[in-house]
C-alpha positions, -999 to +999 in steps of 0.1 A: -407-775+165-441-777+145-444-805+125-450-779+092-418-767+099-402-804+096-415-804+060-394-770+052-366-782+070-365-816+057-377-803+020-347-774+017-321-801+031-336-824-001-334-799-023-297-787-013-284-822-016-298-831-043-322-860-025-352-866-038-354-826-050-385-831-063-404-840-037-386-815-018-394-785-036-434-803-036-426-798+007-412-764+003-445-756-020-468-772+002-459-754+031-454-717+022-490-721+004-506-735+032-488-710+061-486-680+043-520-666+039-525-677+077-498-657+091-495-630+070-531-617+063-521-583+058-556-576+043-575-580+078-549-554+089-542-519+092-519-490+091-478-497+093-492-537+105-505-537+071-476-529+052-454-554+074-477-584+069-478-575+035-441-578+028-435-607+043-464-622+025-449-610-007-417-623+003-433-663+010-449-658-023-414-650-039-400-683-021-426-701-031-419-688-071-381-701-065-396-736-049-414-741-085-382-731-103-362-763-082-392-782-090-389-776-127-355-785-128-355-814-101-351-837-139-316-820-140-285-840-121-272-821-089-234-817-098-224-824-065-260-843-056-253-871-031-285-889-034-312-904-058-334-885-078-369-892-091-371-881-122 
């Protein structure tokens, strides 16, 4: 396993527990932004390649949008959270 994908492993375990979700939505962030235009660079494609990288690219970006909702509410207590937060 890639070591980028132990940050999105690791940072959607901290945000479902309610661990740290802060600095897990910051992993989650950090990695779609840094992968995503690297694997899905619809613009150097063409034809029905295009329109497939371009979905999924649009999809990371949509993931990325719900990682920076968690992150603005990582100040708000997990009801069933079963760690420390920092905020």
């Amino acid at each position: 396993m890639p070591l980028g994908s132990v940050a999105l492993v690791v940072g959607a375990a901290s945000i479902l527990l309610g661990v740290t979700p802060a600095l897990g939505a910051l992993a989650v962030i950090g990695f779609l932004v840094g992968v995503t235009p690297v694997m899905y660079d619809f613009w150097n494609q063409e034809g029905m390649d295009r329109q497939n990288e371009q979905i999924h690219f649009l999809k990371n970006a949509g993931l990325a949008g719900a990682a920076l909702v968690f992150l603005a509410v990582a100040a708000t207590p997990w009801p069933y959270a079963v760690g420390p937060t920092l905020l």
